[in-house]
C-alpha positions, 0 to 999 in steps of 0.5 A: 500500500501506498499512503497519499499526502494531503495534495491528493487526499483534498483532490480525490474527495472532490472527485466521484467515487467509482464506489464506497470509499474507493476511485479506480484511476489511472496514474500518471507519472513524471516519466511519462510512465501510466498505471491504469485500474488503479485502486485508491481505498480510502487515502492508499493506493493499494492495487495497481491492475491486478498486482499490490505491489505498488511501482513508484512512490507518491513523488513520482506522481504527476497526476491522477486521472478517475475513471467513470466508472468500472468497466 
């Protein structure tokens, strides 16, 4: 799992909830690198597609894109 700062947390609650809790997104990096399905639960990052292991660090985040909905 990966703990989001304050700067996301404040984004993300003004954000729709793909459910309960919980955003599905897409991760943007600073590389140039996304991660799509994303599950943020709650302030953590704690899937990223089908994995828990998390590959980057929140300072490697440039931006977070939430999805619709659940596809």
């Amino acid at each position: 799992m990966l703990a989001l700062s304050q700067k996301w947390a404040a984004w993300l609650v003004s954000q729709p909830e793909t459910g309960m809790g919980y955003w599905l997104a897409t991760i943007h990096l600073v590389d140039g690198r996304k991660f799509e399905r994303t599950i943020i639960d709650s302030g953590y990052i704690t899937k990223v597609g089908e994995s828990r292991k998390i590959p980057f660090e929140e300072a490697d985040i440039a931006r977070i894109i939430v999805e619709s909905g659940q596809r």
